[in-house]
GULUM-820755 format. One record per residue: x, y, z of N, C-alpha, C in turn. Coordinates in steps of 0.1 Angstrom, whole numbers, padded with zeros to 4 digits, always signed. Each point is the difference from the previous one (the first is absolute). Example, Ala and Ser with C-alpha at 12.3 -4.5 7.8 and 13.67 -1.06 7.14 Angstrom:
GULUM-820755
+0132-0057+0078-0009+0012+0000+0009+0012+0000 -0004+0011-0007+0009+0011+0000-0008+0011+0008 
//
This chain:
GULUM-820755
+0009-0012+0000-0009+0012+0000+0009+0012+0000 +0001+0010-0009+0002+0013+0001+0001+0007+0009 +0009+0008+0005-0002+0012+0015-0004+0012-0008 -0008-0001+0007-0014+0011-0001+0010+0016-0001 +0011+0004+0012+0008+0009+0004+0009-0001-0017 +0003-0007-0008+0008+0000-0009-0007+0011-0017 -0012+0002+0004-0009+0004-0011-0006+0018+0000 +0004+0008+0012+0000+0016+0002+0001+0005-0012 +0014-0001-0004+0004+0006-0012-0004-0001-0012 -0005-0011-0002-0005-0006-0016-0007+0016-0004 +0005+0002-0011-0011+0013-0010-0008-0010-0005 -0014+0004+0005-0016-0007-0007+0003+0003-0013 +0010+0013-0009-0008+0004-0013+0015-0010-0008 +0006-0003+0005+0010-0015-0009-0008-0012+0004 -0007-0001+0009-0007-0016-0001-0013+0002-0012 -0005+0015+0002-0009-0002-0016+0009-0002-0014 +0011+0009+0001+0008-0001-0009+0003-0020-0007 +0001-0002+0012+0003-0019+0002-0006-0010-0006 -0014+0009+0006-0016-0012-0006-0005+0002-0014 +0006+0013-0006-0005+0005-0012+0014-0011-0008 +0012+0004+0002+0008-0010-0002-0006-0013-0002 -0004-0005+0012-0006-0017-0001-0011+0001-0007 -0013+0007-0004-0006-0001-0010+0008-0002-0013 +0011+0008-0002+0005+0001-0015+0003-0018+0002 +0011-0006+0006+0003-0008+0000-0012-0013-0002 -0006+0003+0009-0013-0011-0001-0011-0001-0011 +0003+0011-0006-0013-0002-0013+0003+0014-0005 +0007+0000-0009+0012+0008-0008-0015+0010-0013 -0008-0008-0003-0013+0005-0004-0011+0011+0006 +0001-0009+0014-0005+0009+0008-0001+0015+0004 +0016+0003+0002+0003+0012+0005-0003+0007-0011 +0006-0007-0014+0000+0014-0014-0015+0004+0003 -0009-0008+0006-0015+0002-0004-0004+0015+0010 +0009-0004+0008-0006+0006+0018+0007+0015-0004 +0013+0000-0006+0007+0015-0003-0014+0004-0012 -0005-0007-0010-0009+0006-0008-0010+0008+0006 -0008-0009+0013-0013+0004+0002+0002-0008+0015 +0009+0008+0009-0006-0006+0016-0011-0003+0000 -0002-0011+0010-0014-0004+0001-0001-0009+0012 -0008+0000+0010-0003-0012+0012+0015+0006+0010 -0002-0013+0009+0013-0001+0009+0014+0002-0009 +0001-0003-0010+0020-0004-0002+0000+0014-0011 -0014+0006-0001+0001+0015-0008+0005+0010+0012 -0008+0003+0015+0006+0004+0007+0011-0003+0005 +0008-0006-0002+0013-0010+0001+0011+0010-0008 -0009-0001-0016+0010+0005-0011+0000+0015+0002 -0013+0012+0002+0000+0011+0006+0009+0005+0011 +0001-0011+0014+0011+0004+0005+0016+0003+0000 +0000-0012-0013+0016+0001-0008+0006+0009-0008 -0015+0008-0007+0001+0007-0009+0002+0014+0007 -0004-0002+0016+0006+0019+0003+0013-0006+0002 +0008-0009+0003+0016+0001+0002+0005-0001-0010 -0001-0007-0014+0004+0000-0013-0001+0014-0003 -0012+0005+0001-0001+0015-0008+0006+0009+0003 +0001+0000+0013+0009+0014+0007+0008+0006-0006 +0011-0007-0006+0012+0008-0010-0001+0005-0015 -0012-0009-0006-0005+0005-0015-0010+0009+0007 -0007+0000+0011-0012+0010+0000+0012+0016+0003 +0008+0002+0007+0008+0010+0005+0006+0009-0012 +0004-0012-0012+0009+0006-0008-0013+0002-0010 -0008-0005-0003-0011+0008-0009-0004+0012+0005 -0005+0000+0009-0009+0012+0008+0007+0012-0001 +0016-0005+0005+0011+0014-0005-0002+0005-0011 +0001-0010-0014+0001+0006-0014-0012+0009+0000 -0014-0004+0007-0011+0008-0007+0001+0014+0004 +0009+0004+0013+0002+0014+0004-0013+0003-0002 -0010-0005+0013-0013+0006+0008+0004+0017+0004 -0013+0009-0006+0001+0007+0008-0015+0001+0012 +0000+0009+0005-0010+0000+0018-0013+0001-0014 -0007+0003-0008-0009+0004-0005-0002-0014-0010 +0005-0009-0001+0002-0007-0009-0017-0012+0001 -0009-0005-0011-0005-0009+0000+0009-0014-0005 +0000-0012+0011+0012-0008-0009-0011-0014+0003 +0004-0010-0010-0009-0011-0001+0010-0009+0000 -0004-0015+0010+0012-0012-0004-0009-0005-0007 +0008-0009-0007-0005-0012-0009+0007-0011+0009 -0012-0012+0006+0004-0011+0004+0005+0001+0018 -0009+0010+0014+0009+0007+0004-0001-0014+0013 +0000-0013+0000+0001-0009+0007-0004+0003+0014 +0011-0003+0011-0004+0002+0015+0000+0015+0002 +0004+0008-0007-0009+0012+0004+0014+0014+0003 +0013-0012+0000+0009+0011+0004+0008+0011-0007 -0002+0000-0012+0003+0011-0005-0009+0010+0000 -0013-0007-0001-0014+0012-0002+0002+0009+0017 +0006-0007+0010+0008+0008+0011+0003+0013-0003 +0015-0006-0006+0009+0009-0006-0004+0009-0005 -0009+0000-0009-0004+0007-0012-0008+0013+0010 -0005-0005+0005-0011+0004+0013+0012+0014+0006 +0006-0005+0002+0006+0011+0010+0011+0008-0007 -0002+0002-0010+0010+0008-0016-0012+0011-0006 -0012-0005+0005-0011+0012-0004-0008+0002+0003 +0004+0012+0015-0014+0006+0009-0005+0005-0011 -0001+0010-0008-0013+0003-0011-0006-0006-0008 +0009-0013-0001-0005-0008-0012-0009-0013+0002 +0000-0012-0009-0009-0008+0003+0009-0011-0004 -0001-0011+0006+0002-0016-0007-0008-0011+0000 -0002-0002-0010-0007-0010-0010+0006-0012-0006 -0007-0015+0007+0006-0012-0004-0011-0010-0008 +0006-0010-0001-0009-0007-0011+0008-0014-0001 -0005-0011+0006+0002-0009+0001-0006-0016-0008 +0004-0007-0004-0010-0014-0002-0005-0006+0010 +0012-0002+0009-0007-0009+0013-0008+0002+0012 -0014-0001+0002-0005-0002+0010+0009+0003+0015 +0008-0010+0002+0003-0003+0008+0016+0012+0003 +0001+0005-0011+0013+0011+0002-0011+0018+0003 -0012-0002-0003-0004+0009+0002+0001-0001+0013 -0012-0007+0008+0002-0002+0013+0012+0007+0009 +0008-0005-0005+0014-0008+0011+0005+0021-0005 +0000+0005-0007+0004+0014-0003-0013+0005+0005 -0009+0005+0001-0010+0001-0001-0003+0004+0019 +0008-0010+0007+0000-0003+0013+0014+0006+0009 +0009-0001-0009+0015+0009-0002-0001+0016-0001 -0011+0000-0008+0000+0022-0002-0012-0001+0007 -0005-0003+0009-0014-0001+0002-0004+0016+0002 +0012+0009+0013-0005+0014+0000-0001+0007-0015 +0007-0004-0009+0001+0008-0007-0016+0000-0015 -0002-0012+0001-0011-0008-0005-0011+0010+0005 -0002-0001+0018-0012+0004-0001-0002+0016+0002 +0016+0009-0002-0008+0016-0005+0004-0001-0009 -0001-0007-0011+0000+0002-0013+0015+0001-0007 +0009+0003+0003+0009+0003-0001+0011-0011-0010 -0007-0012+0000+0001-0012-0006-0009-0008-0005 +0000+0002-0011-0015-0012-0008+0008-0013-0004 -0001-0014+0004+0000-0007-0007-0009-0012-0004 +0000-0004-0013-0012-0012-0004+0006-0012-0009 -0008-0011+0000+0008-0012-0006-0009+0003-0015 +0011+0000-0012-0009-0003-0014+0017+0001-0007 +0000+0001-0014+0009-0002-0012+0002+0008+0000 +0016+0005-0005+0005+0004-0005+0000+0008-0016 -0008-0010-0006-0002+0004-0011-0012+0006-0010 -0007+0001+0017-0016+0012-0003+0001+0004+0016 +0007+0013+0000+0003+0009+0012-0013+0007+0003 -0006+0001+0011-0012+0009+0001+0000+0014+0002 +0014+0005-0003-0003+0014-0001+0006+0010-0007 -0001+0007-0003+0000+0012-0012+0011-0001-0006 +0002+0008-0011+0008+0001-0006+0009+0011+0003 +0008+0001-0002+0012+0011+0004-0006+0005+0016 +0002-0010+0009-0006+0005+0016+0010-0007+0011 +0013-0004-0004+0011-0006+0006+0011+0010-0006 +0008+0000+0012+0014+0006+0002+0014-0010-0004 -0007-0009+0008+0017-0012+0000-0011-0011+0002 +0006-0010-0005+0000-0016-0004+0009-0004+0010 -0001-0013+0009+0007-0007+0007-0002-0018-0006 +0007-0003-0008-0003-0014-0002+0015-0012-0001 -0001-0001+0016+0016-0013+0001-0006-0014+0001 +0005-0008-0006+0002-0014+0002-0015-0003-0007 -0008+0005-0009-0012-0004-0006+0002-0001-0016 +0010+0006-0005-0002-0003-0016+0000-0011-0001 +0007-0012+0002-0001-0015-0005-0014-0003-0002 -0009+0012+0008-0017-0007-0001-0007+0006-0012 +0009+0010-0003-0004+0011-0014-0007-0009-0012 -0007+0000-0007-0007-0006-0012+0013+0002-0014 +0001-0007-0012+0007-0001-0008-0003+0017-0008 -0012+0000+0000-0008+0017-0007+0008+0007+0006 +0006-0002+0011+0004+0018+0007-0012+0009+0004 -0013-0010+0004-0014+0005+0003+0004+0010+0013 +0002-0005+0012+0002+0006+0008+0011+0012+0005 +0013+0001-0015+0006+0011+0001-0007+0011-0004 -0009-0008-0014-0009+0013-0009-0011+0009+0011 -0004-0008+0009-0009+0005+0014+0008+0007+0009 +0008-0003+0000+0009+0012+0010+0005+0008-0005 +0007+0002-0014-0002+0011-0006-0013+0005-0002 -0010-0002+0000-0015+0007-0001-0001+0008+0014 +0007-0001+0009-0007+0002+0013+0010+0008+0002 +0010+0003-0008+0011+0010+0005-0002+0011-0005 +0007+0010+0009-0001+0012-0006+0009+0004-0010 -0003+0008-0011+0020+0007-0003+0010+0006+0011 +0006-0008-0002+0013+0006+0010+0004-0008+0013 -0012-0010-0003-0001-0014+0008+0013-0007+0001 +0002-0005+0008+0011-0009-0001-0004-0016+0006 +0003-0011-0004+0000-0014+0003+0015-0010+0004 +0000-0007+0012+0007-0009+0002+0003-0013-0001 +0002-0010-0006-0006-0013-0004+0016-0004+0006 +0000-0011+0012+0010-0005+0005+0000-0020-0007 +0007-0002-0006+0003-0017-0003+0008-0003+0006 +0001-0014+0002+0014-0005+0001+0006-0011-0014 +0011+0006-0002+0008-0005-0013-0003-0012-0006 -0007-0007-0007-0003-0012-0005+0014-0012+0004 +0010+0011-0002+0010-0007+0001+0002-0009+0013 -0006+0010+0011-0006-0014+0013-0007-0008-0001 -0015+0013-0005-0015-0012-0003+0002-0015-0009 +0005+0003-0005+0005-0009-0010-0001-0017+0006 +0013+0004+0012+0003-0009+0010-0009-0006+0012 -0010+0011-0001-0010-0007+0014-0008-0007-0006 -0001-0012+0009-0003-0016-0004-0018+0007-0001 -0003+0012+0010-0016+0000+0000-0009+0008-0008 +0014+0004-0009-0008+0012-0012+0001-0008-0014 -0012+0000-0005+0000-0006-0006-0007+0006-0018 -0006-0007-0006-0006+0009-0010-0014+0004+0002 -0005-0011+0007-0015+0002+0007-0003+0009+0009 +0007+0004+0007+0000+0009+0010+0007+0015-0005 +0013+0001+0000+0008+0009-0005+0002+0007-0015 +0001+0010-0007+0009+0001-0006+0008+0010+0003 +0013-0001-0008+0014+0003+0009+0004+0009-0014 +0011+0009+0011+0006+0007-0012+0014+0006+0008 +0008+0004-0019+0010+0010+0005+0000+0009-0005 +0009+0011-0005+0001+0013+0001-0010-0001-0014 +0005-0006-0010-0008+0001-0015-0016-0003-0002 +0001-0008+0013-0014-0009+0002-0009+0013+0004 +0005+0007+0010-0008+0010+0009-0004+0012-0010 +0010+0004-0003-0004+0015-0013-0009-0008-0014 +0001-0010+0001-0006-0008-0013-0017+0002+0003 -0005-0004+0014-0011+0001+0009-0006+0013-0001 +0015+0007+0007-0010+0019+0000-0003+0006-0012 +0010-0002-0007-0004+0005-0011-0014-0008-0012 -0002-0013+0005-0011-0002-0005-0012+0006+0008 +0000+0003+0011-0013+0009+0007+0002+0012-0007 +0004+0005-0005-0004+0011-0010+0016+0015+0007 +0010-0005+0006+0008+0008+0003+0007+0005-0009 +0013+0003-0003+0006+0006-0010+0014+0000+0010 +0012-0005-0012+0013+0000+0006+0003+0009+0009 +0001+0014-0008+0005+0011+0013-0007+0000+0016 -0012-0005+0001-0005+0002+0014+0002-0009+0006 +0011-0014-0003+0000-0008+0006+0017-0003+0007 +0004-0003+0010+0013+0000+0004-0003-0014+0011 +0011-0011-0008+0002-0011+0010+0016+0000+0006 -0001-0004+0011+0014-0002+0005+0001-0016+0007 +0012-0004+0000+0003-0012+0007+0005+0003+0015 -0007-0008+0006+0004+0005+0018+0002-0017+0005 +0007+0003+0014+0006-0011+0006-0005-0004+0013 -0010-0013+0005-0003+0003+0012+0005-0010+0011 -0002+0000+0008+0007-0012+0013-0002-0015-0009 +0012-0007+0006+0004-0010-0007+0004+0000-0013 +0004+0008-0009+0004+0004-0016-0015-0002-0007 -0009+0002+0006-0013+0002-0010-0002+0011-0008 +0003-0005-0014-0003+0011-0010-0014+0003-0006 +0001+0015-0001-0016+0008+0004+0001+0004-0011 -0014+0009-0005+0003+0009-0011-0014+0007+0004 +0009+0012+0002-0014+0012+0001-0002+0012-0011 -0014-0003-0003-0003+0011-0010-0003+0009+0004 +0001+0013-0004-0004+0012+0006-0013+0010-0016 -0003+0004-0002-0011+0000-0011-0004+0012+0008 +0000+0013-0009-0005+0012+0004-0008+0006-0016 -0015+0001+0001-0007+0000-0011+0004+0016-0005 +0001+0004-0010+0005+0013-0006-0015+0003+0000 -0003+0013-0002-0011+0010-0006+0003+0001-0016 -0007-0004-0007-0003+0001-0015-0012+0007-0005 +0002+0007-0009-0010+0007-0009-0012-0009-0001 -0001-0013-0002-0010-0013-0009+0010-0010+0002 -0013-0010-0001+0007-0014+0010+0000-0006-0019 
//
């Protein structure tokens, strides 16, 4: 039997780190499904992994979009809720707005911003990505990490975030380099698609962007995980 006194220190957020681990291992299908679309017990499982995974692609996005206090900004995909935080506290005048698939990630965020949820200050609702329910040019910044692999082949849901942006808007789209995905046993074709630098501008630019407003960089994260963050800031044009 284990001594009870031996277990103080354990960090609870590496034992979820552990179990989401042992899902991958135990049914390698499973998890690609659960990163798609949390859902049940082992979706709140994957939600809680997703605020420790995210932390460093959510930090280094959020910087590129340079929030100001007045700013309306929208995540795409905004899981357990902790960026929509962040976001939260970058704009007393402004507003943040998320948009989720999973049930179960609304919740779990939902329960995470709760003050901020109920004066208004944060709307979020579960539906697609690729019929946004609100206006056109009525977004400041775009927050969307670790969700393109869920993006449609059309570029449907970049062409909707460009609809929803303003001119002068700017968008973050955080991946991680195919050149990892590639390797994880749980990404697969059914679940994922993956990309790299050519893959990514191939995408934006089929949502209807245009070379000049788009800027990708290669970034480096714990463990040599190679990232690629797009940064996409829509120009003002005469006619679309």
């Amino acid at each position: 039997m284990r001594n009870a006194e031996a277990e103080p220190h354990k960090d609870p957020r590496k034992s979820q780190v552990h179990g989401i681990m042992s899902i991958h291992f135990g049914c390698r299908k499973t998890i690609g499904q659960q990163l798609r679309h949390p859902c049940g017990v082992a979706g709140r499982l994957v939600g809680q992994a997703m605020a420790l995974i995210n932390r460093k692609p959510n930090q280094i996005a959020i910087d590129a979009l340079k929030i100001a206090p007045g700013d309306t900004v929208l995540e795409l995909g905004f899981g357990p809720g902790r960026a929509i935080r962040t976001l939260t506290s970058m704009v007393p005048r402004g507003q943040v707005l998320g948009i989720d698939h999973s049930e179960a990630m609304l919740g779990q965020a939902s329960q995470y911003n709760r003050s901020a949820v109920r004066n208004g200050r944060v709307q979020l609702q579960q539906g697609c990505f690729d019929s946004l329910p609100w206006d056109a040019e009525t977004v400041d910044k775009i927050l969307a990490v670790n969700v393109v692999y869920f993006f449609r082949a059309d570029a449907a849901e970049i062409r909707e975030a460009r609809r929803v942006l303003r001119p002068g808007g700017v968008m973050a789209i955080y991946a991680t380099d195919k050149s990892a995905t590639a390797r994880w046993k749980f990404v697969s074709p059914e679940t994922h698609r993956i990309f790299d630098h050519n893959d990514l501008v191939a995408l934006i630019l089929s949502g209807g962007f245009v070379n000049d407003e788009i800027s990708v960089a290669s970034i480096t994260l714990a463990f040599r995980i190679p990232g690629l963050l797009a940064v996409i800031r829509k120009e003002t044009r005469g006619c679309e």
